[in-house]
N, CA, C and O atoms as CSV, one atom per row, in Angstrom:
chain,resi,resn,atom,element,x,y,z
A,1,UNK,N,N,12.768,-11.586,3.054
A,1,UNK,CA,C,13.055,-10.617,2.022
A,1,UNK,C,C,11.829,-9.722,1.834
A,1,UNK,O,O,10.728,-10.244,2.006
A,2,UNK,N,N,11.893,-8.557,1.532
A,2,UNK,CA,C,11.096,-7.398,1.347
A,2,UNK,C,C,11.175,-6.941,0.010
A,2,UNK,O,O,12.264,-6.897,-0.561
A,3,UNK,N,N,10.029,-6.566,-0.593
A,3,UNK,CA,C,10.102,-5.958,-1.561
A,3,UNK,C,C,9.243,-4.335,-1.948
A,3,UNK,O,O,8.015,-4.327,-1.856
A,4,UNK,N,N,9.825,-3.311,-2.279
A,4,UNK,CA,C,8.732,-1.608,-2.025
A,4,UNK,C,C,8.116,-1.421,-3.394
A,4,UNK,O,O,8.680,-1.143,-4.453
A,5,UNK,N,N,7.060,-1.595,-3.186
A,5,UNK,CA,C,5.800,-0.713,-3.855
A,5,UNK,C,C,5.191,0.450,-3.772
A,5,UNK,O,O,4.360,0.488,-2.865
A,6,UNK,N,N,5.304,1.411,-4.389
A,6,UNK,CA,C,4.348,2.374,-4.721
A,6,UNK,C,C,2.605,2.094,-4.602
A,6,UNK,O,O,1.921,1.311,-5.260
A,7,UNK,N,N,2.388,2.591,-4.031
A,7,UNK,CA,C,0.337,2.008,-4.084
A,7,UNK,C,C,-0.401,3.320,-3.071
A,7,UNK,O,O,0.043,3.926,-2.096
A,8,UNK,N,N,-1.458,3.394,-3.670
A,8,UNK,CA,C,-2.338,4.518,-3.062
A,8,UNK,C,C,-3.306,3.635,-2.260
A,8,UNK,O,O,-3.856,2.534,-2.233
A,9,UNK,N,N,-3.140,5.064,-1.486
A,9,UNK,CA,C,-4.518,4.329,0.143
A,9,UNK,C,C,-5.641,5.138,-0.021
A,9,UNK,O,O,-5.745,6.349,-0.214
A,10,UNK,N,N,-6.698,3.986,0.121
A,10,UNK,CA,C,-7.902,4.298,-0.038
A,10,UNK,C,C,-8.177,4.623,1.381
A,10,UNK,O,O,-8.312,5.845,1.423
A,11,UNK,N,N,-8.304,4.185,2.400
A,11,UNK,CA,C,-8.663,3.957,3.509
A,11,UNK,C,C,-7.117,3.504,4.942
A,11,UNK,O,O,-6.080,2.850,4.830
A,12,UNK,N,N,-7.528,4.003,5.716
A,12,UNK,CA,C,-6.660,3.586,7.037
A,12,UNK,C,C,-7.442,3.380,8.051
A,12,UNK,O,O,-8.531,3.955,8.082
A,13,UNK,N,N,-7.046,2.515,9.091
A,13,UNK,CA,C,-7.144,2.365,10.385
A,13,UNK,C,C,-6.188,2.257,11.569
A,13,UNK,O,O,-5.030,2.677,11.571
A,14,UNK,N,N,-6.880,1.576,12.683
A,14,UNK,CA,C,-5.465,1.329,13.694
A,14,UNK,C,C,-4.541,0.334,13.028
A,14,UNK,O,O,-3.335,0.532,12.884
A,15,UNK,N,N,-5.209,-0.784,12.619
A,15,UNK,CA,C,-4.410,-1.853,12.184
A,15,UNK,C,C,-3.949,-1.873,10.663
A,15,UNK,O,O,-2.749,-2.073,10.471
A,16,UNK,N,N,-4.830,-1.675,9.489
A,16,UNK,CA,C,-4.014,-1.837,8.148
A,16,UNK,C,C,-4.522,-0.824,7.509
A,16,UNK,O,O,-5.434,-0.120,7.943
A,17,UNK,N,N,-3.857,-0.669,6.245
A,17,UNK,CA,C,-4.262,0.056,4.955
A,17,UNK,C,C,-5.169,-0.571,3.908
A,17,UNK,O,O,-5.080,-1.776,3.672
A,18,UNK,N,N,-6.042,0.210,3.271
A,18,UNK,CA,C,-6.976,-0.256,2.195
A,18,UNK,C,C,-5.997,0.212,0.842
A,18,UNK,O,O,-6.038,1.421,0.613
A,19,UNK,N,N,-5.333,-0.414,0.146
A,19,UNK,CA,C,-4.388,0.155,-0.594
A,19,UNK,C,C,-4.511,-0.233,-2.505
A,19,UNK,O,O,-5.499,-0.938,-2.716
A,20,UNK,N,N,-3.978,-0.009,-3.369
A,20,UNK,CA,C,-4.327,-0.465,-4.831
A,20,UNK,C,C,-3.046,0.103,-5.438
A,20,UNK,O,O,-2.445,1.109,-5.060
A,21,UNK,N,N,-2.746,-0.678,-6.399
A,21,UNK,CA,C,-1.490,-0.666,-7.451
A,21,UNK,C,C,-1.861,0.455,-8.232
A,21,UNK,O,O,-0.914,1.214,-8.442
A,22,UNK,N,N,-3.077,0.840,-8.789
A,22,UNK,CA,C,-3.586,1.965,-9.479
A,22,UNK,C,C,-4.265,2.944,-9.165
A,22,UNK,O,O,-4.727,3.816,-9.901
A,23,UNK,N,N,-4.355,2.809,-7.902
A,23,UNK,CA,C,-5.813,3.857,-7.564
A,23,UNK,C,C,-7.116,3.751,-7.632
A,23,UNK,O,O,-7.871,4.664,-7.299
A,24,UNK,N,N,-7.540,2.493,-8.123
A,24,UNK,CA,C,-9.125,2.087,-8.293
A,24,UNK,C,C,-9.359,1.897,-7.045
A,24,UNK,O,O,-8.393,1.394,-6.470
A,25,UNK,N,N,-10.541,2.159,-6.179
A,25,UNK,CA,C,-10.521,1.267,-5.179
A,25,UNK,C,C,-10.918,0.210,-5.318
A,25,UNK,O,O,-10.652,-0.695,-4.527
A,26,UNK,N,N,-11.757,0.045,-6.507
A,26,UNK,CA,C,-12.463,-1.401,-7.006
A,26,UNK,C,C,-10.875,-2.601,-6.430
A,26,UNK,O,O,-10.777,-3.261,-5.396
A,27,UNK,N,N,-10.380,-2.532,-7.004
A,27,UNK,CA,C,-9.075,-3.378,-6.840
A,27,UNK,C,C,-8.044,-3.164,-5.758
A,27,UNK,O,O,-6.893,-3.594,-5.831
A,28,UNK,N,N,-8.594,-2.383,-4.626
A,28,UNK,CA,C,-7.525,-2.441,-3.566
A,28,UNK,C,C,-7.475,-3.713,-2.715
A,28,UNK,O,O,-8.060,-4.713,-3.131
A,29,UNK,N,N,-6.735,-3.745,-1.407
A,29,UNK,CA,C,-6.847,-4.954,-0.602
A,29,UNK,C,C,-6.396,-4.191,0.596
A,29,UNK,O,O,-6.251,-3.004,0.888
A,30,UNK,N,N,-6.207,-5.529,1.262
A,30,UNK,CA,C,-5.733,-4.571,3.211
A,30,UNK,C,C,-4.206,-5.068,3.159
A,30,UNK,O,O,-3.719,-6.083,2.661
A,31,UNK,N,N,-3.754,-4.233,3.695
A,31,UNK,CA,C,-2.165,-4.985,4.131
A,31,UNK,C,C,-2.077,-4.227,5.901
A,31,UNK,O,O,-2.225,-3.116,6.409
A,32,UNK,N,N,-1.792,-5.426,6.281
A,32,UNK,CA,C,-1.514,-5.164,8.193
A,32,UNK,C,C,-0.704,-4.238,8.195
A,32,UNK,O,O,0.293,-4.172,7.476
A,33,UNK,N,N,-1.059,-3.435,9.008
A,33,UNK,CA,C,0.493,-2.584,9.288
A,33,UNK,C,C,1.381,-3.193,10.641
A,33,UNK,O,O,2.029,-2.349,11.260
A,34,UNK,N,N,1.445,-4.778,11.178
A,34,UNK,CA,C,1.958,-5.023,11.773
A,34,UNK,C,C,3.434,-5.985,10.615
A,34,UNK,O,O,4.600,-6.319,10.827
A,35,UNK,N,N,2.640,-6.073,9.639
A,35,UNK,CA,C,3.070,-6.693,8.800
A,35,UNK,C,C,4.166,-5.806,7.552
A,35,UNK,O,O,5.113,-6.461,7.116
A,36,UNK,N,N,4.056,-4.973,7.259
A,36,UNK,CA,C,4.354,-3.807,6.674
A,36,UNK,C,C,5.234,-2.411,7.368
A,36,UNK,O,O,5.101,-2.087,8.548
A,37,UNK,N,N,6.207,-1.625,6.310
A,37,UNK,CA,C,6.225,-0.705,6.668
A,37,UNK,C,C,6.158,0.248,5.759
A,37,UNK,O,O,6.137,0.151,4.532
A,38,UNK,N,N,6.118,1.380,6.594
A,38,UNK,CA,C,6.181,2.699,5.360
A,38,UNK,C,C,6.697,3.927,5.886
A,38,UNK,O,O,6.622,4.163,7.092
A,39,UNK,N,N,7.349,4.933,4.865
A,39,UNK,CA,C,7.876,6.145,5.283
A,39,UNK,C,C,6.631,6.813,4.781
A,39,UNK,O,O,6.439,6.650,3.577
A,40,UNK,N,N,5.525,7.703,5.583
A,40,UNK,CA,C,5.398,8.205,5.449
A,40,UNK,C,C,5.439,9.673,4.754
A,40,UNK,O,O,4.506,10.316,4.272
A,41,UNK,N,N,7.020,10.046,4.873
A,41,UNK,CA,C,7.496,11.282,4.049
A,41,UNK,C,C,7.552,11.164,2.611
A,41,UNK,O,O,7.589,12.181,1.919
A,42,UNK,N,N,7.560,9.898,2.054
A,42,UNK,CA,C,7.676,9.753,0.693
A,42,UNK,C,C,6.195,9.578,-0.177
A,42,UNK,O,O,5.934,8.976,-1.219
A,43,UNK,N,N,5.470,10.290,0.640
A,43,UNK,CA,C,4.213,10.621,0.045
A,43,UNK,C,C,3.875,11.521,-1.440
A,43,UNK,O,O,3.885,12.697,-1.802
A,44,UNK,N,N,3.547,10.028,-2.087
A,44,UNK,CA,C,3.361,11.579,-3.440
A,44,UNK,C,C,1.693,11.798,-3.939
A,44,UNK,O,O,0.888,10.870,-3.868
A,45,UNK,N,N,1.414,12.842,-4.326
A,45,UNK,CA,C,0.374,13.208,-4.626
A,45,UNK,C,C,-0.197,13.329,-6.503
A,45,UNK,O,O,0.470,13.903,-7.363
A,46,UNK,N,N,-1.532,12.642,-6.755
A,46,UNK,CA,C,-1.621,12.670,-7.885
A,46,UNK,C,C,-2.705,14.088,-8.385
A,46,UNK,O,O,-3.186,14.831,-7.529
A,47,UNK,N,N,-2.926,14.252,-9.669
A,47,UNK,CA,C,-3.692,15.370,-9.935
A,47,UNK,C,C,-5.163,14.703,-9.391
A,47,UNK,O,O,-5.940,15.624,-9.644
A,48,UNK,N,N,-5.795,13.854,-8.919
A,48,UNK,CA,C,-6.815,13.908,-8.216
A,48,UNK,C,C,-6.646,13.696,-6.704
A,48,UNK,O,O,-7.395,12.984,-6.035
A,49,UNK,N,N,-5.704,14.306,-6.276
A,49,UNK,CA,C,-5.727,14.240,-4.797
A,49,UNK,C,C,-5.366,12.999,-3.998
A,49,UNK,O,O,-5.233,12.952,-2.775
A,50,UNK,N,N,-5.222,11.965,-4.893
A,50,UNK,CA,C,-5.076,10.489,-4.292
A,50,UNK,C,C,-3.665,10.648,-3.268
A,50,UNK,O,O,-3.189,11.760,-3.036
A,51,UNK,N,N,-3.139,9.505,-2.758
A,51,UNK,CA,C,-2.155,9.419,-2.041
A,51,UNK,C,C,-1.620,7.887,-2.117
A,51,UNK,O,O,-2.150,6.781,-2.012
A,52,UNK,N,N,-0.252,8.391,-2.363
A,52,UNK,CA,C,0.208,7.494,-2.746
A,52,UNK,C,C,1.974,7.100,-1.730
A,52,UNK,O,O,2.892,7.900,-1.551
A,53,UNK,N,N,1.915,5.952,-1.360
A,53,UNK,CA,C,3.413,5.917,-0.430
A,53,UNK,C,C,4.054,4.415,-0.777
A,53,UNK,O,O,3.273,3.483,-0.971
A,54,UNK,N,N,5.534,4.196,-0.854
A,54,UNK,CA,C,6.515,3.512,-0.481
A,54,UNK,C,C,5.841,2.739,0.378
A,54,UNK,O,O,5.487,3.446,1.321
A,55,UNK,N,N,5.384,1.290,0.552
A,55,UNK,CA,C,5.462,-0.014,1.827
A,55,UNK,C,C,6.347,-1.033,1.166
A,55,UNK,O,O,6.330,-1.460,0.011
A,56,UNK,N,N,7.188,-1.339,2.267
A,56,UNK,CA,C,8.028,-2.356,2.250
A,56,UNK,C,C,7.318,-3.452,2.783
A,56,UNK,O,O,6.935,-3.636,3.939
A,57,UNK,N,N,7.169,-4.311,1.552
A,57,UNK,CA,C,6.142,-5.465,2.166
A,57,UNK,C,C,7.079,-6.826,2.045
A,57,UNK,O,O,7.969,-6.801,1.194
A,58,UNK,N,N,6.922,-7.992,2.846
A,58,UNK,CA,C,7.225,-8.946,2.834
A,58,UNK,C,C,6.998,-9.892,1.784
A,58,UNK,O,O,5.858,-10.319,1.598
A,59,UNK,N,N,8.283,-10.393,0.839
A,59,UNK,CA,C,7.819,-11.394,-0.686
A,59,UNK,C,C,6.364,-12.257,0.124
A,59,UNK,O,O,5.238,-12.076,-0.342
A,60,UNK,N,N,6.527,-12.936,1.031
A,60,UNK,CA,C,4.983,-13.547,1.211
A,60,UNK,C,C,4.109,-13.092,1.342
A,60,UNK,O,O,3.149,-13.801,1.042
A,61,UNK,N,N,3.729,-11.485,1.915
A,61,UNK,CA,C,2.596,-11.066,1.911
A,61,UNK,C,C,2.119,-10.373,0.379
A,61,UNK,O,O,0.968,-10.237,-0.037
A,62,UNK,N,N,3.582,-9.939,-0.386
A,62,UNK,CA,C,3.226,-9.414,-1.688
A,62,UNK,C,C,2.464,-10.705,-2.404
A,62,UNK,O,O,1.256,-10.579,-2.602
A,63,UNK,N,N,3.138,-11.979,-2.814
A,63,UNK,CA,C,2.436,-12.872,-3.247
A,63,UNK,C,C,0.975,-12.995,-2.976
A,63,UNK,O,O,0.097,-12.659,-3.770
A,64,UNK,N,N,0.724,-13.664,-1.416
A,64,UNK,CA,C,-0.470,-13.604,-0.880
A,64,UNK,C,C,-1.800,-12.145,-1.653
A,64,UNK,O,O,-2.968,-12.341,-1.988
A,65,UNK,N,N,-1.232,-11.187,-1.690
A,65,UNK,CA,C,-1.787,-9.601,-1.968
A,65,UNK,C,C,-2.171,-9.990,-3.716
A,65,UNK,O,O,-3.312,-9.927,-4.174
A,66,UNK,N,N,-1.320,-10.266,-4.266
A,66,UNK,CA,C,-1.511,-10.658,-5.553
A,66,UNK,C,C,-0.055,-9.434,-6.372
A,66,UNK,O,O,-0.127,-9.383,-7.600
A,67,UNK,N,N,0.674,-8.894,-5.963
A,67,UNK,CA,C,1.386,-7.917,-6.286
A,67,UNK,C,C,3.054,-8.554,-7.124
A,67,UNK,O,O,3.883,-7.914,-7.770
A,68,UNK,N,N,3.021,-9.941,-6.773
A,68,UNK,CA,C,4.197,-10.729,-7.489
A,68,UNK,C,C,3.343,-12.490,-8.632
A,68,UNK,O,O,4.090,-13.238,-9.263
């Protein structure tokens, strides 16, 4: 089972996202992107420029993440 979150990326690479429920980066984490997905197009933008997208993450990795 999957569950989609809203969360802004601090950071990317080949393999995961540096991502946060609020935008702090103080409080972000990594989520695999082998593990994860995301539409890209549903990118929304805040008044400081942040970025923010839709990942459909797995109930175990949300737990693990701290997000359930």
């Amino acid at each position: 089972m999957t569950e989609t979150y809203l969360l802004y990326v601090h950071h990317e690479t080949d393999s995961g996202w540096k991502v946060s429920e609020c935008g702090d980066e103080d409080d972000s984490f990594w989520l695999p992107k082998e593990k994860v997905d995301t539409n890209m197009v549903n990118m929304l933008r805040n008044g400081g420029g942040g970025r923010a997208y839709e990942f459909e993450i797995p109930q175990w990795l949300a737990v693990d993440r701290g997000l359930e």
